[in-house]
C-alpha positions in Angstrom: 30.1 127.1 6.0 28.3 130.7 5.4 29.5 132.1 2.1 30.6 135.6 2.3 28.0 137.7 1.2 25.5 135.6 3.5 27.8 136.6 6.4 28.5 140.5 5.7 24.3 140.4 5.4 24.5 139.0 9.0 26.6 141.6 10.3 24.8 144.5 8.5 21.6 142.9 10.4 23.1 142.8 13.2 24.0 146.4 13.2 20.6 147.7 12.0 19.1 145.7 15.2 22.0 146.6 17.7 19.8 148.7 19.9 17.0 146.3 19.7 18.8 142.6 20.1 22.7 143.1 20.8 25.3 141.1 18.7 26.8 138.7 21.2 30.3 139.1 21.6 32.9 136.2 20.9 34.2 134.9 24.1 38.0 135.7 25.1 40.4 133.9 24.5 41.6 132.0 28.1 45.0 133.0 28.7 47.3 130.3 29.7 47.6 128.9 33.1 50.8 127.8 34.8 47.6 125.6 36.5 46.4 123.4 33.5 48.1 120.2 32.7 48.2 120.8 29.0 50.2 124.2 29.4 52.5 122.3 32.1 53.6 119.9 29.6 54.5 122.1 26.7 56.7 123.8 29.5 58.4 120.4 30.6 58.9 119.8 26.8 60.5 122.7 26.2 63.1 122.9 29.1 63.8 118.7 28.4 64.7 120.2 24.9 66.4 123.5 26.6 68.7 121.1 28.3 69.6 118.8 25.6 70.5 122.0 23.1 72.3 123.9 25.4 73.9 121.2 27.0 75.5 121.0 23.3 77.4 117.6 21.9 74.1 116.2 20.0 71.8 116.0 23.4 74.6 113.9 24.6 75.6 116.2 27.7 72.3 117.3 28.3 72.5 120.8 31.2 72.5 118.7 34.6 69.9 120.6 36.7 67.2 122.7 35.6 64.8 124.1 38.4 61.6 126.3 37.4 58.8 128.0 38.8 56.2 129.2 37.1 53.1 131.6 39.0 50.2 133.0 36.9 48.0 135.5 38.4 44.8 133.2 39.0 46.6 131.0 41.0 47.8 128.3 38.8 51.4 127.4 39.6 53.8 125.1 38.0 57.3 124.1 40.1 59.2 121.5 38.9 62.9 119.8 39.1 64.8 118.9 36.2 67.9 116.8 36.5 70.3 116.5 39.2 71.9 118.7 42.2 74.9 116.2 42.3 76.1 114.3 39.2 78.7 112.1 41.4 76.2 111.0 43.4 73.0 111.2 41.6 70.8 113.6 43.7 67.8 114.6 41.8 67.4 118.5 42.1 64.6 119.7 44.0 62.5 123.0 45.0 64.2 123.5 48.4 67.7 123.2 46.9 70.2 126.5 46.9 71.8 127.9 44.3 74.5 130.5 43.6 72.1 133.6 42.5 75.3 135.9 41.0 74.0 139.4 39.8 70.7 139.3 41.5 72.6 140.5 44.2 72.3 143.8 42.5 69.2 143.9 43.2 69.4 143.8 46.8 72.2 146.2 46.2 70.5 148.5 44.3 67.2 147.9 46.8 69.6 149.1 50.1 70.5 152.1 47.7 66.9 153.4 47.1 65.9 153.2 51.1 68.8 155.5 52.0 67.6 157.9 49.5 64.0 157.4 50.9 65.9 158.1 54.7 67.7 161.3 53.4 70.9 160.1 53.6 71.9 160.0 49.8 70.8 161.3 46.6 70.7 159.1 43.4 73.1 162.3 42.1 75.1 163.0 44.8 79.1 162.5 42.8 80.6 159.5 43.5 83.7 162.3 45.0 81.2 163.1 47.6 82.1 159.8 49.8 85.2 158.3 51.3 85.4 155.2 49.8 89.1 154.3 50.5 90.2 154.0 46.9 90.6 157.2 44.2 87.9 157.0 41.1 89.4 158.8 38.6 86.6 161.5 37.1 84.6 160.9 40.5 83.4 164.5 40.4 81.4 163.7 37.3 80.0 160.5 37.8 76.9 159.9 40.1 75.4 156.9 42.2 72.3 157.1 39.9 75.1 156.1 37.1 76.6 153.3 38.8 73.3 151.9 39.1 71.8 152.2 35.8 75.4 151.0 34.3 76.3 154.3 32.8 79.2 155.4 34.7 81.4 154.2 31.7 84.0 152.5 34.5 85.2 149.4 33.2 84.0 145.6 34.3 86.6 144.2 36.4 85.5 140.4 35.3 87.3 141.4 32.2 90.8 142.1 33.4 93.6 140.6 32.9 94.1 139.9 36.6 90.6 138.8 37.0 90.9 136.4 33.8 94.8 135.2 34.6 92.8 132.7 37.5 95.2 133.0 39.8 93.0 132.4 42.8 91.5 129.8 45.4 88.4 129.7 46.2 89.0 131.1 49.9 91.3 133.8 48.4 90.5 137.1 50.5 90.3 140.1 48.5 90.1 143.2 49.4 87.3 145.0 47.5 89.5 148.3 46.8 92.0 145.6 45.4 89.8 144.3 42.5 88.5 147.8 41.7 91.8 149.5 41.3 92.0 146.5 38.6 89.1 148.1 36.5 90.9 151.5 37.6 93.7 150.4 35.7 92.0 150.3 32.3 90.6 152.3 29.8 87.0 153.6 30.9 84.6 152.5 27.9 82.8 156.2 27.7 82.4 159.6 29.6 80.0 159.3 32.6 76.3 159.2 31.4 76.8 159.4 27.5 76.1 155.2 27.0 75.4 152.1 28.5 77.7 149.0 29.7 77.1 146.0 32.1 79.9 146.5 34.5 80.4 144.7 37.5 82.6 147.4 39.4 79.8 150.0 39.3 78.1 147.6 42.0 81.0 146.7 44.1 81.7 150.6 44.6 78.1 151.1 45.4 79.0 148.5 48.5 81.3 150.6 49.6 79.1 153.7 49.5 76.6 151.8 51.3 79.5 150.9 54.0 80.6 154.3 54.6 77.3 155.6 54.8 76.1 153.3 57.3 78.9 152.3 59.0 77.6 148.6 58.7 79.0 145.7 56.4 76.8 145.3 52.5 76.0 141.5 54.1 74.5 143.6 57.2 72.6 145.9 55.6 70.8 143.5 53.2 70.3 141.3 56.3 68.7 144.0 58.9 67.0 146.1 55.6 65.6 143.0 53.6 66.3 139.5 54.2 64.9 139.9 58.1 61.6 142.2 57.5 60.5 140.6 54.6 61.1 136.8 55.7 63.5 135.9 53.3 65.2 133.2 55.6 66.5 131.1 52.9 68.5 133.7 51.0 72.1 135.1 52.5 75.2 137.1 52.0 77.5 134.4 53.0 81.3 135.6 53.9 82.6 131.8 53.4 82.6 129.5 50.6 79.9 127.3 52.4 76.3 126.9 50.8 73.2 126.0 53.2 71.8 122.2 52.9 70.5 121.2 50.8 72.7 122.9 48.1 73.2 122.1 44.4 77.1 122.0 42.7 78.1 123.5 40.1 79.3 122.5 37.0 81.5 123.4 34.2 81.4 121.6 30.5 85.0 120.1 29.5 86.1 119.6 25.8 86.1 115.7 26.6 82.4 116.3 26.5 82.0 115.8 30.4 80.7 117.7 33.2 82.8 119.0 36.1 82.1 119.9 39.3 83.0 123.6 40.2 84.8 122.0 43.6 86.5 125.2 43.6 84.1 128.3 43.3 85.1 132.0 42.8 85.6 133.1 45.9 82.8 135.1 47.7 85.0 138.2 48.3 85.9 138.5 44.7 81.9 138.8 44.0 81.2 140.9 46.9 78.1 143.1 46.1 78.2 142.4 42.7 77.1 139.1 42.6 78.0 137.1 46.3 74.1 136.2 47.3 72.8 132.8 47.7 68.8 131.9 47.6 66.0 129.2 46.6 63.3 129.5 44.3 61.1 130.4 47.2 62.9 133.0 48.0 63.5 134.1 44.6 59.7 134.2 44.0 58.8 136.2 46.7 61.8 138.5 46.8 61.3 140.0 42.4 57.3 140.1 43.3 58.6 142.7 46.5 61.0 145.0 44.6 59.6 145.5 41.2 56.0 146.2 43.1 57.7 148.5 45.2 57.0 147.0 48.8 60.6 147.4 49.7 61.2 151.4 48.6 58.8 154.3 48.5 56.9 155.3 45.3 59.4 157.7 44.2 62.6 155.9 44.0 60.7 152.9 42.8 59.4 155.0 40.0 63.0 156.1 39.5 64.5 152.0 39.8 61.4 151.3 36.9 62.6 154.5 34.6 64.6 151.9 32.6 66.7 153.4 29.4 66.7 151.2 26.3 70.3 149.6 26.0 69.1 147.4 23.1 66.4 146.3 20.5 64.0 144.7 23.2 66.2 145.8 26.6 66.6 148.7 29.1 68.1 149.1 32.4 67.0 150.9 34.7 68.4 151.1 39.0 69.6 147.6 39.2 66.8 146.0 37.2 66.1 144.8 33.7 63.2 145.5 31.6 62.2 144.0 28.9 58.7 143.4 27.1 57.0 144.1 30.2 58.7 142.3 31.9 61.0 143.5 35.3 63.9 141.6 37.0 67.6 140.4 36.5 69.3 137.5 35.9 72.8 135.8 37.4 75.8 134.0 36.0 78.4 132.6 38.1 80.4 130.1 37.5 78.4 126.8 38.3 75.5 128.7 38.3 73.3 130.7 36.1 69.5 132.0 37.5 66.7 134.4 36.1 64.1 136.2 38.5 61.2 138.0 36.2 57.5 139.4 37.4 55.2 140.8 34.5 53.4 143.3 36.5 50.1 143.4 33.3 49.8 139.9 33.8 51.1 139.1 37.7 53.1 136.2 36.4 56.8 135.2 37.8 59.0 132.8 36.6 62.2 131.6 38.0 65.0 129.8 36.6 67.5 128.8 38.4 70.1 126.1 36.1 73.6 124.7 37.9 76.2 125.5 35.1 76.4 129.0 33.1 77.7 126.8 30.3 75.8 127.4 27.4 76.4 126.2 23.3 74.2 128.8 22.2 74.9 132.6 22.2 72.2 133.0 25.2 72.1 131.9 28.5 70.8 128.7 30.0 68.3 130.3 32.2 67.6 133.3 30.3 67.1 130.5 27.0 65.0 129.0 29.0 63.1 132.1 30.4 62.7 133.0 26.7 60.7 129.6 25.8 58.7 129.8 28.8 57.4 133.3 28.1 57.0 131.6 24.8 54.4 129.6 25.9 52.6 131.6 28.8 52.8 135.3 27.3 53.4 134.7 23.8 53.0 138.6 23.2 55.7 139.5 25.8 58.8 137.8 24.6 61.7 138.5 26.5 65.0 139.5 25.6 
């Protein structure tokens, strides 16, 4: 090995000849490919140990489905199936299954928002008074559309009230959409329009309604005609039933006897509505957060607005209907039965999808967005999510 005098001498020769023989510079460093086997397997390691820690008990209840994606931008891919789709009947998960995608639907939401707004027919400020929207908002004069969908409208998230948490529901219970907002209506609003940020469900489920009474047309019809149809996205819905497309993965919920349990009784779809109804694949998934946070689906100036994300935390900001967090630009969904992340990092034109069948975690994160984290981990190590 040189010593180091003999190597500064090196580099000072090296300078004084620069001009006449160039140093040669070290090679770079290959970043990681979702393509090499070596790079697959610390991914498979990780979710195996993902699932076994957040499953809780001592690895004993390990999480029952885990499915992944992983697409790098020089064409290396890694898709993969952990687990099972059906415990009862021992199904082994696979790519083409369906899942539950819960708050992703705000991105479709969100995504319908920004093309009326592109069409003239709304401004991200237009007050929340200005529409019809068959139920009273208290304060609507003061709070905009733009607010609802960056989550600072202040309005309070109807998945923590009392009559949302009491349970007293089937899973083909029909509610009426006005219903469950007059029950966030009925409590305190967390701040003044504008002044903070909170994750609230309700902001999205009156944004449906604008998008109704603007178009005359259903949310599930708009997202259709607008998105799922031009952009071939034939294995994603808005479903109006309980009923998942084949082949579909159950849901499951972790019992303190230390067994899973099949979610045979779902949340009803109409309590989701445009907060959180929508059901996709991984293909779909992959294809669908590549779209929107590239801005194929919007025009360049409400897609600069959607990526104009304000910091709600150490290493987070929201911005319309999308998460962004150390470079990276998507959302995730929890349902019960189901918990999925969608992410594209634009500086490196990598996605990753997680989609996981129970939202049960024994750890303060996640499943998917746990999992999301180690991936990252291990193919961007300098853009650590969340």
């Amino acid at each position: 090995m040189r010593s180091h005098n003999a190597l500064c001498v090196a580099l000072l020769v090296c300078n004084v000849l620069l001009l006449a023989v160039p140093c040669r510079a070290a090679p770079a460093l290959q970043a990681p490919s979702a393509g090499d086997p070596a790079i697959q397997a610390q991914i498979a390691s990780a979710v195996e140990a993902d699932r076994a820690s957040l499953g809780g008990y001592g690895g004993k209840t390990p999480v029952p489905g885990v499915l992944i994606g992983v697409w790098d931008g020089r064409g290396g891919t890694y898709i993969h199936a952990f687990g099972y789709a059906d415990l009862a009947t021992h199904r082994k998960l696979t790519p083409q299954d369906h899942f539950r995608i819960g708050s992703i639907t705000k991105t479709f939401v969100a995504t319908v928002i920004l093309q009326l707004v592109d069409e003239g027919k709304l401004n991200l400020d237009d007050p929340l008074a200005k529409f019809n929207i068959g139920v009273a908002i208290p304060n609507a004069q003061n709070i905009t559309v733009r607010e609802l969908c960056d989550m600072r409208s202040g309005l309070f998230d109807y998945v923590a009230t009392p009559e949302f948490e009491s349970g007293k529901w089937g899973p083909e219970t029909d509610f009426d959409t006005r219903t469950i907002i007059k029950w966030a209506l009925a409590q305190k609003p967390y701040f003044p329009p504008g002044t903070a940020y909170h994750y609230s469900s309700t902001n999205y489920l009156i944004l449906g309604l604008v998008i109704e009474r603007i178009t005359g047309q259903s949310v599930g019809e708009q997202v259709a005609t607008r998105l799922l149809q031009p952009y071939h996205l034939y294995q994603t819905s808005y479903p109006t039933t309980q009923a998942m497309p084949a082949p579909s993965v159950h849901g499951y919920d972790l019992t303190d006897d230390k067994t899973w349990t099949d979610v045979a009784k779902p949340m009803p779809v109409s309590m989701l509505g445009s907060a959180g109804r929508m059901v996709s694949d991984l293909a779909d998934m992959k294809r669908w957060v590549f779209l929107y946070v590239t801005g194929a689906t919007n025009g360049s100036a409400t897609q600069a607005t959607r990526l104009a994300c304000i910091p709600e935390g150490s290493n987070v900001s929201y911005g319309l209907g999308v998460f962004c967090t150390a470079g990276w630009f998507g959302h995730a969904g929890l349902v019960p039965g189901y918990n999925t992340a969608a992410f594209y990092l634009p500086t490196r034109k990598i996605t990753v999808i997680v989609l996981v069948n129970t939202e049960i975690a024994r750890a303060a994160t996640d499943p998917a967005i746990a999992i999301f984290q180690d991936v990252a981990g291990i193919m961007t190590p300098q853009n650590i999510p969340f």
